[in-house]
N, C-alpha and C positions, 0 to 999 in steps of 0.2 A: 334509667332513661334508655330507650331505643333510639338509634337512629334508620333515617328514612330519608326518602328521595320522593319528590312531587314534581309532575312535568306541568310547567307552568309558562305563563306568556314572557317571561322574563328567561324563561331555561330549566335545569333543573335545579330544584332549590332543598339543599338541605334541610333537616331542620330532627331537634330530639325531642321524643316526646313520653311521657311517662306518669305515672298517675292515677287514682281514678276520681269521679266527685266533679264539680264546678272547671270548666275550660278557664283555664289561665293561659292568654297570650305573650310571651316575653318578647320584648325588641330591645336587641342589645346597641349600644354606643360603637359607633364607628371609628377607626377600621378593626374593630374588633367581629367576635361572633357570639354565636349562643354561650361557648366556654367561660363568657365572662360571669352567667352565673349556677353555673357547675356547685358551686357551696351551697346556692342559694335551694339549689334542686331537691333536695330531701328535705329541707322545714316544711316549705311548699307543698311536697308530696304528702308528710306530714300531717300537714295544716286540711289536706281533704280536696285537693286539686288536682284535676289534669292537667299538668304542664307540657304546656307545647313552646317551643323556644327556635324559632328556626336561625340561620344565616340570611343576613339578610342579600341580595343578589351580590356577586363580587366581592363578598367576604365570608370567609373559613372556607368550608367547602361546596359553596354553592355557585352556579354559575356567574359568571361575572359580562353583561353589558360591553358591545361596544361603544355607547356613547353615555356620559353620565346620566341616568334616570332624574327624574323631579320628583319632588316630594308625593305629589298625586299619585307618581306610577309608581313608586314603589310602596306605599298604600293601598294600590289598586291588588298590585301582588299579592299582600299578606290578607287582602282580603278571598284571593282566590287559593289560596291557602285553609282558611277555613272552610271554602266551597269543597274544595279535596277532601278535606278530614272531616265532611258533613256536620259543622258546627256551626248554628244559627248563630249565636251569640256568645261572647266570651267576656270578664275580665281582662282587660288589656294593660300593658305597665312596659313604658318605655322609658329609657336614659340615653340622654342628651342626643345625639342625630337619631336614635329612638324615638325618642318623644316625641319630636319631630314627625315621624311617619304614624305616631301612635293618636296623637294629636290628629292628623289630619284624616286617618281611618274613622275616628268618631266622628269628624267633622263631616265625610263624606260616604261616609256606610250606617249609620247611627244606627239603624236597626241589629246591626250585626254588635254594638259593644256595648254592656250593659253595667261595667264600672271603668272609671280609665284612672288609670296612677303614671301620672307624668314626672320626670326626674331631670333637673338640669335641662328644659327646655330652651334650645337655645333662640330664644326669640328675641330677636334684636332689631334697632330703629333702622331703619331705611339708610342712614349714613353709617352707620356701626357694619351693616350687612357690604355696604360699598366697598366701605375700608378693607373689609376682610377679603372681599371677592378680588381686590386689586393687590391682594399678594399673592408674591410666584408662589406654583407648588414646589415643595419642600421636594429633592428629591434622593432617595434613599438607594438608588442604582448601585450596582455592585463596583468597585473601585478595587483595586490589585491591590493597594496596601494594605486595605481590610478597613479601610476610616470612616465607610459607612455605619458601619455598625457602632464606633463608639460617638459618629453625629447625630446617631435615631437617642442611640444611651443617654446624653447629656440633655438633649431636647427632651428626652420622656422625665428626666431627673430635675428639669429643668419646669415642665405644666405640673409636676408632681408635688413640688418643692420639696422635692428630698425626703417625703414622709410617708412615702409608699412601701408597701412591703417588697422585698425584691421577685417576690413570685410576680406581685400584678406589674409590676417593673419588665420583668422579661416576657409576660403574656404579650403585653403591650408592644413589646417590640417585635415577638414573633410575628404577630397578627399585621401587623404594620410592612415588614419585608411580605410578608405572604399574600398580600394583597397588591404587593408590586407596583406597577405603573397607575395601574388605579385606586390608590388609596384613599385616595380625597376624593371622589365621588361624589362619596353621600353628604360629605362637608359640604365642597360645592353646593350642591341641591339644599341644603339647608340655609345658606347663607343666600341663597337666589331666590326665595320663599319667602313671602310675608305670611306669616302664621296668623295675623290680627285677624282676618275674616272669623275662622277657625276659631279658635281661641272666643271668642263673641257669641258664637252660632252652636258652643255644645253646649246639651241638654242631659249628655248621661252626667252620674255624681261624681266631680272629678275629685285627689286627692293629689293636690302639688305638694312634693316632696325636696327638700333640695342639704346637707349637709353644709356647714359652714368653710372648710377646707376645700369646697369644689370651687374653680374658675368660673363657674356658672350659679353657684350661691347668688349673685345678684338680681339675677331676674326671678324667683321666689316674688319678692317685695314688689315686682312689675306684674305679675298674674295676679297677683291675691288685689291688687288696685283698681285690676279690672275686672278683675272676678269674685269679688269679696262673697258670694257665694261659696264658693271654692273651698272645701278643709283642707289643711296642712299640716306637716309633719318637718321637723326639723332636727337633723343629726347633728351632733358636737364631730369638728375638725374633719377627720378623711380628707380623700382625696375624689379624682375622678373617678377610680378603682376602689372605692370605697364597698359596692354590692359585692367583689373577691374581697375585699381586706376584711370586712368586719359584718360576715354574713344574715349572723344572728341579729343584731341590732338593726339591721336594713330590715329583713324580714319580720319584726315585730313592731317597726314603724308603718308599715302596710299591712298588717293583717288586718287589724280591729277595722279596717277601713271597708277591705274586698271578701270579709267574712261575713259583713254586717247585711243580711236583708239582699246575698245576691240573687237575681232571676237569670238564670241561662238555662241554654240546652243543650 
């Protein structure tokens, strides 16, 4: 995988890209970055793909926003991401605040994505989305004793339940101080979003994916109700860090999907 810099409306947006074969999109889960699937990089390559996996704005090393973006605009981004790397259409595959933007790129670019693999979308009811918007942000600011670090610890051990490996354990935490005062962002932006238009209105072949050990395993059951169209794929236990934890099994839960009859350019 290379990395590279694209100057875009958002700033400049990192992003690795490596490959040759069918454009594969990755949008990683927030406040994470592309590193979340670094494992995943070589099946994929692999498998007969150009993976392109950027930061999404404000997280790893891409520029970061002074005011939190919405789902549309940071959609609008990675669609000017492909306009950069002259790619009409791609494969596109987001997890969870991913999905999110992966989700709505189809919903709002459709000619540009011609398979989508959503993961842990977090699409929730209009009161579920309030609730979440009316809590404070967490804040992770540097303290002299050092007690930040083991409050991000116990919180990440704590959505993990304790069954994560300790690599995606301290990714997780890396990614989280390094994203600083803006980390919740893309959260934000996702919890401020009703997906439901979206969600309704795509037409590419979607594959919802979701593992049983994710916090967002429940909405699986909510897309496929509304999208019984829809194929899906379901992993035993994991966590949120499940595409780091257990590479191989993520990656052959979506191939047969984005291998099968893709059209890009």
């Amino acid at each position: 995988m290379q990395k590279a810099y694209a100057s875009l409306s958002m700033g400049q947006i990192h992003y690795r890209m490596g490959g040759d074969g069918v454009p594969l999109l990755l949008i990683h889960q927030d406040p994470q970055s592309s590193l979340q699937f670094l494992h995943a990089f070589p099946l994929l390559i692999d498998a007969g793909f150009q993976v392109i996996a950027p930061d999404v704005p404000g997280y790893g090393m891409s520029d970061a926003p002074a005011q939190p973006p919405t789902i549309p605009e940071y959609a609008a981004v990675l669609a000017e991401l492909l306009d950069h790397l002259d790619i009409q259409s791609a494969v596109v595959v987001g997890h969870h605040t991913g999905a999110s933007m992966a989700c709505q790129l189809t919903y709002a670019f459709p000619e540009r994505v011609s398979k989508l693999v959503i993961h842990g979308l977090p699409w929730y009811t209009q009161e579920e989305r309030e609730e979440r918007l009316a809590r404070p942000h967490m804040d992770f600011g540097s303290k002299a004793d050092g007690s930040h670090f083991t409050d991000l610890w116990k919180l990440i051990e704590l959505m993990s339940r304790g069954t994560s490996s300790l690599e995606s354990s301290h990714m997780a935490a890396f990614h989280t101080l390094w994203a600083a005062e803006k980390h919740w962002f893309a959260h934000h932006a996702a919890f401020s979003y009703d997906m439901t238009p979206a969600v309704e209105e795509i037409k590419a072949p979607t594959l919802v994916v979701s593992n049983t050990g994710d916090i967002l395993h429940f909405v699986a059951e909510r897309l496929l109700k509304l999208r019984p169209d829809f194929a899906s794929a379901e992993l035993e236990g994991g966590t949120s860090y499940i595409i780091r934890d257990e590479p191989q099994a993520w990656v052959e839960a979506i191939l047969e999907f984005i291998t099968t009859d893709s059209q890009t350019s």
